[in-house]
C-alpha positions as CSV (number, residue, x, y, z in Angstrom):
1,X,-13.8,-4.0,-12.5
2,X,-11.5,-3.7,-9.7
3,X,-8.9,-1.2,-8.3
4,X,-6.5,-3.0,-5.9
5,X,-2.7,-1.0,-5.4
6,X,-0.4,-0.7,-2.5
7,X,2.5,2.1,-2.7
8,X,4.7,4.3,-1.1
9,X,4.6,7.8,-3.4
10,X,8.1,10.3,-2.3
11,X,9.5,13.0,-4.0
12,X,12.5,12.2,-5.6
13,X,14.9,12.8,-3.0
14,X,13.0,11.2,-0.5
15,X,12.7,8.0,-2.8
16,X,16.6,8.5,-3.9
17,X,16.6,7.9,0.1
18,X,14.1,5.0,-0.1
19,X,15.8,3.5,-3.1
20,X,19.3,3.3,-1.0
21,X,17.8,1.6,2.0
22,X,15.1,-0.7,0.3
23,X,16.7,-1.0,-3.2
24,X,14.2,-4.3,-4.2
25,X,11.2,-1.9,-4.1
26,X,10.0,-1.6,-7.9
27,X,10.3,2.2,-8.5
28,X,8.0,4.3,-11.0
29,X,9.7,7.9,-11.5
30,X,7.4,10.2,-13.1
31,X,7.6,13.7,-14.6
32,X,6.1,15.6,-11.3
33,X,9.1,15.1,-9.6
34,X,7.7,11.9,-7.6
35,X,8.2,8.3,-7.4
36,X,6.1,5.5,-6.7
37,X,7.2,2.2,-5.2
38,X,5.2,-0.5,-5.0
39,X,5.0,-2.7,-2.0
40,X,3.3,-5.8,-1.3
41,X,3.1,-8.0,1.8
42,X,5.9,-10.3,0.7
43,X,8.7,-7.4,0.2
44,X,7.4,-6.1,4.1
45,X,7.5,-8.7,5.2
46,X,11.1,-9.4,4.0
47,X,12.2,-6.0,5.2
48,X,10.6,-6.2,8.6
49,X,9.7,-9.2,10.8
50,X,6.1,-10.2,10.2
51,X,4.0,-8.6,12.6
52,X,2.4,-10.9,15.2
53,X,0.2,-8.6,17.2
54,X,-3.0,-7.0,16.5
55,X,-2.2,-2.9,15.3
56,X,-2.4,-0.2,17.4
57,X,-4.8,1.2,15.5
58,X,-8.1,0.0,13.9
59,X,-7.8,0.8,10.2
60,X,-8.7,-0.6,7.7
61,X,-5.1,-0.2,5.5
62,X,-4.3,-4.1,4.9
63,X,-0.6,-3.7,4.3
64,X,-0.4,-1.3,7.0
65,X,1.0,-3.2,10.4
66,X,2.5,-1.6,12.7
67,X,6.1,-2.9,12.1
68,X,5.3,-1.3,8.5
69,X,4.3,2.2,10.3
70,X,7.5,2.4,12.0
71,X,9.5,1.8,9.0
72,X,8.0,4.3,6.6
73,X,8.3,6.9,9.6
74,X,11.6,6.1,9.7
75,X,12.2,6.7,5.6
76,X,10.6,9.9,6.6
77,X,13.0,11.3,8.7
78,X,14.7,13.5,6.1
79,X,12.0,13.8,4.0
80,X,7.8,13.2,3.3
81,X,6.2,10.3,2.2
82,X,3.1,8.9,1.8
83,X,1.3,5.6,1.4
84,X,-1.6,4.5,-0.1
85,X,-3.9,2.0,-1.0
86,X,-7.0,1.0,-2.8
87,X,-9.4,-1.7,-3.0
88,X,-12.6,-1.4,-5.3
89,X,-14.8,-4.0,-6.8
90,X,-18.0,-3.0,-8.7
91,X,-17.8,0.1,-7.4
92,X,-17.9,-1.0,-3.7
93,X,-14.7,-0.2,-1.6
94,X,-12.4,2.4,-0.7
95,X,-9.0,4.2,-0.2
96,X,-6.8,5.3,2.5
97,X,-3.6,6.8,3.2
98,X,-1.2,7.9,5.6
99,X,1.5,10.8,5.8
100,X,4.9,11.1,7.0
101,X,7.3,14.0,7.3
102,X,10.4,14.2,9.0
103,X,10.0,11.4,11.0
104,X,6.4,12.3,12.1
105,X,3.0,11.2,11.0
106,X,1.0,14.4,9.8
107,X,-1.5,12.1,8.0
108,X,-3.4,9.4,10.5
109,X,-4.6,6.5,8.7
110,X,-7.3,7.3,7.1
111,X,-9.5,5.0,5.2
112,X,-12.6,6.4,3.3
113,X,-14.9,5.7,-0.1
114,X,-13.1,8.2,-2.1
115,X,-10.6,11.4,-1.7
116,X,-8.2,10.1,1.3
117,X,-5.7,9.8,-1.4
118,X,-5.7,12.8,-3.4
119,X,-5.8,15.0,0.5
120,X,-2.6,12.5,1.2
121,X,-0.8,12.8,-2.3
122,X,-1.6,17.3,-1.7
123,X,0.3,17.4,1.9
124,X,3.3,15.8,0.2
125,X,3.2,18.8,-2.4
126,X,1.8,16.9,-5.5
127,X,-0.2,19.5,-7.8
128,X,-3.2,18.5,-10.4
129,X,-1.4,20.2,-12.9
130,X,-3.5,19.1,-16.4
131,X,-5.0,16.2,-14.5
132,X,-8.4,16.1,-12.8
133,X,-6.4,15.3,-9.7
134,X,-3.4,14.1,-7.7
135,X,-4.7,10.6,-8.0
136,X,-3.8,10.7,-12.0
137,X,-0.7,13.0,-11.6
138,X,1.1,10.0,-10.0
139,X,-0.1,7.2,-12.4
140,X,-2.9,5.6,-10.5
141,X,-5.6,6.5,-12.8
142,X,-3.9,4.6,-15.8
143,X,-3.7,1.2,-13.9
144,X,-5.8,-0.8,-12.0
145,X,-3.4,-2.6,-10.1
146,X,0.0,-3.2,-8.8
147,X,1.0,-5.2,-12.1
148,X,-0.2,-2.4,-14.6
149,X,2.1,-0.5,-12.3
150,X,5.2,-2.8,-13.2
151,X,4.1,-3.0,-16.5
152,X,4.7,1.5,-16.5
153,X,8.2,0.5,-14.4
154,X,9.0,-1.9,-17.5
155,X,8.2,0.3,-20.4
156,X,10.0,3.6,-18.4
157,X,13.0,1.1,-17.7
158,X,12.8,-0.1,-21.5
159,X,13.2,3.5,-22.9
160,X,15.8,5.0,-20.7
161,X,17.6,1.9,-22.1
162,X,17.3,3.4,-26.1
C-alpha cells in the first residue's frame, strides 16, 4: 500500500493569507488551528510558469521547483508555512519537507525515510496533542493520498453546510 501526498500545512491566518492569493487551492481546516492545502503539479503550474531549468538544489521533493520555492516563501512573508510530501510503496520510500517563515526558509529541503515531516510540521508550532505525532494531528495519518484528502475537504464542506 502506498502513501503519495503533496501539501502546503499554515496556521490559519497564514492560510486565510494563502486562501486570498491562491483561492483554487482545496483547503482542509482542522481543529489544531491549521490548514492543509493540497497542491499538485497542475495547480503550480497554473500559478507559476512551468519551471524549465534544473533546481538549485538537489532534492528529492518532486513538486518542489524552484519557481514553487519562491512562491511559498513569498506566502510566508507574514506568516509560517510549510510543505510536505510523501511517497511510500511497500514500505520503500520517504518524506521531506521544507519551512518558511516570514519570508525566509528556516527548513532546507529535507528529504529522508521517516520524521522530516513531523520535525517540519513542530517549527510551524503544531503539537501531538492525543495523537502519536504531528504527522496525525494534521490529517495525514487518516489518508493515503491527495484524494482521501478531498474526500476530508468534501465531508468538512458537507457539514458546515447543515
Amino acid at each position: 500500500m502506498g502513501h503519495f501526498i503533496q501539501a502546503i500545512v499554515a496556521p490559519h491566518a497564514t492560510a486565510n493569507m494563502i486562501a486570498t492569493h491562491w483561492p483554487e487551492l482545496p483547503r482542509l481546516d482542522r481543529e489544531n488551528g491549521y490548514a492543509v492545502f493540497l497542491v499538485d503539479a497542475d495547480l503550480i503550474d497554473a500559478k507559476i510558469e512551468p519551471d524549465k531549468t534544473p533546481p538549485l538544489t538537489d532534492n528529492t521533493l518532486i513538486l518542489l521547483t524552484d519557481g514553487f520555492r519562491k512562491l511559498l516563501k513569498a506566502m510566508s512573508r507574514n506568516g509560517q508555512l510549510a510543505y510536505v510530501e510523501t511517497e511510500y510503496f511497500g514500505g520503500d520510500g520517504g518524506q521531506g519537507g521544507v519551512v518558511f517563515r516570514d519570508g525566509v526558509e528556516i527548513m532546507p529541503p529535507t528529504w529522508n525515510e521517516s520524521n522530516t515531516i513531523n520535525e517540519a510540521l513542530g517549527i510551524i508550532g503544531i503539537e501531538r496533542g492525543e495523537f502519536a505525532d504531528r504527522f496525525d494531528a494534521v490529517g495525514f495519518g487518516l489518508v493515503r493520498s491527495n484524494d482521501g484528502i478531498r474526500n476530508l475537504i468534501q465531508a468538512q464542506t458537507s457539514s458546515n453546510k447543515e
